[in-house]
C-alpha positions in Angstrom: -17.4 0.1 15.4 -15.7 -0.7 18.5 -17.4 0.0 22.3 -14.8 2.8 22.0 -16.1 4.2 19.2 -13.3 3.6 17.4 -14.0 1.7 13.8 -11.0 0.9 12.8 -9.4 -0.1 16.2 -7.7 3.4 16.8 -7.8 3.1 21.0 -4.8 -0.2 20.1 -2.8 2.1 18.0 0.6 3.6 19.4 0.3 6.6 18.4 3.5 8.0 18.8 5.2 5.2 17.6 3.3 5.1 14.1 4.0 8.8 14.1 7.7 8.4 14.5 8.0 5.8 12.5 6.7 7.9 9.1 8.5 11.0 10.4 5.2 13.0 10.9 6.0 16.2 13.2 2.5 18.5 12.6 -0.5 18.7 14.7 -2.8 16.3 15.6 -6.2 17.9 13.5 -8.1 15.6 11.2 -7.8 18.4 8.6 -6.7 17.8 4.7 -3.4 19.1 5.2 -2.0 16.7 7.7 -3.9 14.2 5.3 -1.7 14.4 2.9 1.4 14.3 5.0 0.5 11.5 7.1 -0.4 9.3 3.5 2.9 11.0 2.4 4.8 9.8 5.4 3.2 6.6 5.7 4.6 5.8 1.7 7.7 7.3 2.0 8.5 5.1 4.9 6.7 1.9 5.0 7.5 -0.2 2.0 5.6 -2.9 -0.3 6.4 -6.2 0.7 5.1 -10.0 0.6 8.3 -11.2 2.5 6.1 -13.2 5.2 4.2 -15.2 2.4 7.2 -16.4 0.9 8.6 -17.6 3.8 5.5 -19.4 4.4 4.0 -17.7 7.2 0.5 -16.0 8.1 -0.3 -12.3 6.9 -1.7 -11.5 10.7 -4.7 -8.6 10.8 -5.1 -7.8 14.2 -3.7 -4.3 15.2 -0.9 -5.7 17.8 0.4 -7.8 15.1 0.6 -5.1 12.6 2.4 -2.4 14.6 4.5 -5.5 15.8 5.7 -5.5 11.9 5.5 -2.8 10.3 6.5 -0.2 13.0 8.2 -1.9 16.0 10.0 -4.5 13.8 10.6 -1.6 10.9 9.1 -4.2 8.0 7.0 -3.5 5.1 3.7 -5.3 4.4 0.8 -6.1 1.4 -2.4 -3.6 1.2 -4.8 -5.2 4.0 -1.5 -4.8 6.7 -0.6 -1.0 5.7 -4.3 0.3 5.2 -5.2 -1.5 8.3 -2.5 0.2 10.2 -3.4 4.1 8.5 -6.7 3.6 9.0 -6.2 3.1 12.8 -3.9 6.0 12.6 -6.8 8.1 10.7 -9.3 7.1 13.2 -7.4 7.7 16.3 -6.9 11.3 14.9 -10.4 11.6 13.8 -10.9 11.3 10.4 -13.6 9.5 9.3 -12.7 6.5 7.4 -14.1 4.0 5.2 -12.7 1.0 2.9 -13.5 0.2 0.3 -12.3 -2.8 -2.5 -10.9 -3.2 -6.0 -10.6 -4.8 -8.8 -6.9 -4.5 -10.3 -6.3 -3.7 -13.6 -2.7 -3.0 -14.3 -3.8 -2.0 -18.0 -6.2 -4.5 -18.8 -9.7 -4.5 -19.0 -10.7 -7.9 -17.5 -13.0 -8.5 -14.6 -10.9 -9.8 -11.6 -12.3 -10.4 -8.2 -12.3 -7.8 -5.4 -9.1 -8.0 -4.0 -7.3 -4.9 -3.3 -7.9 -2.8 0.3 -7.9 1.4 -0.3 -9.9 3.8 1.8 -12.0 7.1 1.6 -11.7 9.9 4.1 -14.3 12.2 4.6 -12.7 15.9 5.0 -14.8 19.2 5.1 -17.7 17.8 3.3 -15.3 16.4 0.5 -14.5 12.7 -0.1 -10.8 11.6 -1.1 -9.4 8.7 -1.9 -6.2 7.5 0.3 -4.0 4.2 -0.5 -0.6 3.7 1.1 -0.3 -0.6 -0.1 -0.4 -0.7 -3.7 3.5 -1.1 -4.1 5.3 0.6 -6.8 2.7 2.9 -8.9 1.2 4.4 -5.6 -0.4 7.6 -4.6 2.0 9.4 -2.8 -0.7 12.0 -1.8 -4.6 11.6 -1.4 -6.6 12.5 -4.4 -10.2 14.1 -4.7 -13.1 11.8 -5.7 -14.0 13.2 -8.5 -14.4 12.2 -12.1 -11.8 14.1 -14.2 -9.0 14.7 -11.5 -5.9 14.6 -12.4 -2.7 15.6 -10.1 1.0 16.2 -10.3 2.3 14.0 -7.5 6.5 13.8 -7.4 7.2 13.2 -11.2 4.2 10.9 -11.6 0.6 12.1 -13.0 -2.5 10.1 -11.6 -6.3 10.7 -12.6 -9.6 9.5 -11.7 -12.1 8.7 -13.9 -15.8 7.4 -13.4 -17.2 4.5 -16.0 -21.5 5.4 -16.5 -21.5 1.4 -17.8 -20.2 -0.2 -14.8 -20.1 2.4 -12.6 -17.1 2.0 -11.5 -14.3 4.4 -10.5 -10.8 4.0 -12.2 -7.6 4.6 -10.6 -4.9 5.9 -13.7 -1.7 6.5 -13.9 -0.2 8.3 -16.7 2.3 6.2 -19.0 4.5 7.1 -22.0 1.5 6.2 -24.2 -1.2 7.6 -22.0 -3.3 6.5 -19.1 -3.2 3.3 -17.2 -5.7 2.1 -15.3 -4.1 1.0 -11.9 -8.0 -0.3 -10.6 -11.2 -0.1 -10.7 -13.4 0.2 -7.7 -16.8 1.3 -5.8 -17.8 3.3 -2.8 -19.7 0.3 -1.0 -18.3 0.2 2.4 -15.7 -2.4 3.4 -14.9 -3.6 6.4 -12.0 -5.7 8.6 -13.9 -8.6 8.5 -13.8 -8.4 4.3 -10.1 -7.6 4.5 -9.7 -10.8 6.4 -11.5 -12.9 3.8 -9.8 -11.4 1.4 -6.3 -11.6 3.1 -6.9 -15.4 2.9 -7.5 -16.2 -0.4 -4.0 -13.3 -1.4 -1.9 -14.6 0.9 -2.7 -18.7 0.1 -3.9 -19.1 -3.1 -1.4 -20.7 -5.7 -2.8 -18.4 -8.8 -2.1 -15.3 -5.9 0.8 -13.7 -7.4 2.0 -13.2 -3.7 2.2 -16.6 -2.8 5.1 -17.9 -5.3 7.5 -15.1 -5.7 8.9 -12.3 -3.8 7.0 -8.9 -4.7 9.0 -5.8 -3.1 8.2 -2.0 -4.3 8.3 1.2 -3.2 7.3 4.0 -4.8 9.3 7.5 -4.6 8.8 11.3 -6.1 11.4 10.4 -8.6 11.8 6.8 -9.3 9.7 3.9 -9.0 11.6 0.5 -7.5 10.5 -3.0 -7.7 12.1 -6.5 -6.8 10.3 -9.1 -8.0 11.9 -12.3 -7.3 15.6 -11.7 -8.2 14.9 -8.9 -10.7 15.8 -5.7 -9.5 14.1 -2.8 -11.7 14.5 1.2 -11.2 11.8 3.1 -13.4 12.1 6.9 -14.1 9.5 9.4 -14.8 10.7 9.2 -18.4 9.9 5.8 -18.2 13.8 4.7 -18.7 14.7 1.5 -16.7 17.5 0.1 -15.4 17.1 -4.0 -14.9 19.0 -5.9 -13.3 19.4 -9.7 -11.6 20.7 -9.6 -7.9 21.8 -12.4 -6.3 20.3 -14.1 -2.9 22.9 -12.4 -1.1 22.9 -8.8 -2.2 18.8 -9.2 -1.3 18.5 -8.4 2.5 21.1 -5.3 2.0 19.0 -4.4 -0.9 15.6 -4.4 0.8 17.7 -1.8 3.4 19.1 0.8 1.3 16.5 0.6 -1.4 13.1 -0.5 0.1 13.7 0.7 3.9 12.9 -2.8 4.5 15.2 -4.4 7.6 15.1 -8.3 8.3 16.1 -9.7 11.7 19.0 -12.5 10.9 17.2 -15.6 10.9 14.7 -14.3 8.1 17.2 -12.5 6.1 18.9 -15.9 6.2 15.5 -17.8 5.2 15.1 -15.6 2.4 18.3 -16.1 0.9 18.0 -19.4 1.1 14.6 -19.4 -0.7 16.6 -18.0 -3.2 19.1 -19.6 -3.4 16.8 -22.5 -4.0 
């Protein structure tokens, strides 16, 4: 915690500029309601995006940097820049906050390292379970933590669901064929500093798969949109998908109309050019 008393550097944030930026009108109370429309906001405005890594660049923690990005410069960013940047929100409003880490999934049952950033809030005596940076199959709402919820969010169905042999929670999200688990994680406490490591080893690592491609999602009530590289892919809720190659120069419109995603020149220029390559 911060001489402030702020943990998760709150006193830094704008305010009001985060708060425009998601399009969040309500009252200022830490209560579950404006919960739910500030993680609503915050994904219906802010997309997935690894843009900064491909262009070989730094993925920058520090609060200035972040609202720089994300709400000044109207980018997207990867799940340690838009949890970092909620949580201050959160914290400036008074909610108390916690990270915590995971271990992706994405339907299979290995053991992966820690490297995904989502966070608990602590609400009326209740904990939930609030992730605005896991791209294209996100929550668009909080969620109880609680084994056997499952909720109605848009089109899309998520659960929760507790393993007894690793004691683990599971993140789902339910598929034509049933549930899949998004990831798997624990309530130990995380922290900036873990972020940070962790930030490192995503944003630099050749086996990352954010440091050789472009990764762009976002996810909506109704669809789900991802482009990964050159492929451009809109999923429905009836899991129906329309696929399609783009080429470098349709890309930095693309990330506008689709992703809400807006490049200044010399980067939209970069990027097609990377792809073009």
């Amino acid at each position: 915690m911060t001489d402030s008393g702020f943990a998760w550097g709150g006193d830094q944030l704008d305010l009001d500029a985060y708060l425009d930026r998601i399009g969040y009108e309500g009252d200022r109370e830490p209560t579950l309601e404006n919960l739910r429309k500030l993680h609503a906001g915050h994904t219906a405005s802010i997309g997935f995006e690894n843009i900064d890594i491909v262009l070989g660049r730094p993925i920058l923690l520090d609060l200035a940097s972040l609202q720089s990005k994300m709400v000044e410069q109207r980018r997207g960013g990867y799940c340690y820049e838009q949890n970092l940047l909620y949580a201050a929100a959160l914290d400036r409003l008074g909610f108390a906050v916690s990270g915590l880490g995971a271990r992706i999934r994405m339907g299979e049952n290995k053991t992966r390292a820690v490297t995904h950033a989502l966070l608990k809030v602590e609400v009326d005596g209740a904990d939930w379970i609030t992730d605005v940076g896991f791209g294209g199959e996100a929550l668009l709402e909080p969620l109880p933590l609680r084994a056997g919820t499952e909720a109605r969010q848009g089109n899309w169905t998520f659960g929760l669901a507790y393993e007894q042999e690793t004691g683990a929670w599971v993140l789902r999200s339910l598929h034509e064929d049933g549930w899949f688990d998004l990831y798997a994680f624990g309530t130990e406490p995380r922290f900036a500093a873990d972020y940070t490591v962790f930030n490192h080893y995503i944003s630099t690592h050749p086996r990352s798969p954010f440091t050789g491609r472009m990764v762009v999602q976002r996810p909506y009530p109704e669809r789900r949109s991802a482009l990964i590289g050159r492929e451009f892919t809109r999923t429905r809720p009836d899991w129906s998908r329309e696929v399609r190659e783009v080429t470098p120069e349709e890309i930095p419109d693309l990330l506008e109309t689709e992703f809400g995603i807006f490049l200044a020149a010399r980067d939209a220029e970069a990027l097609v050019t990377f792809h073009r390559e």
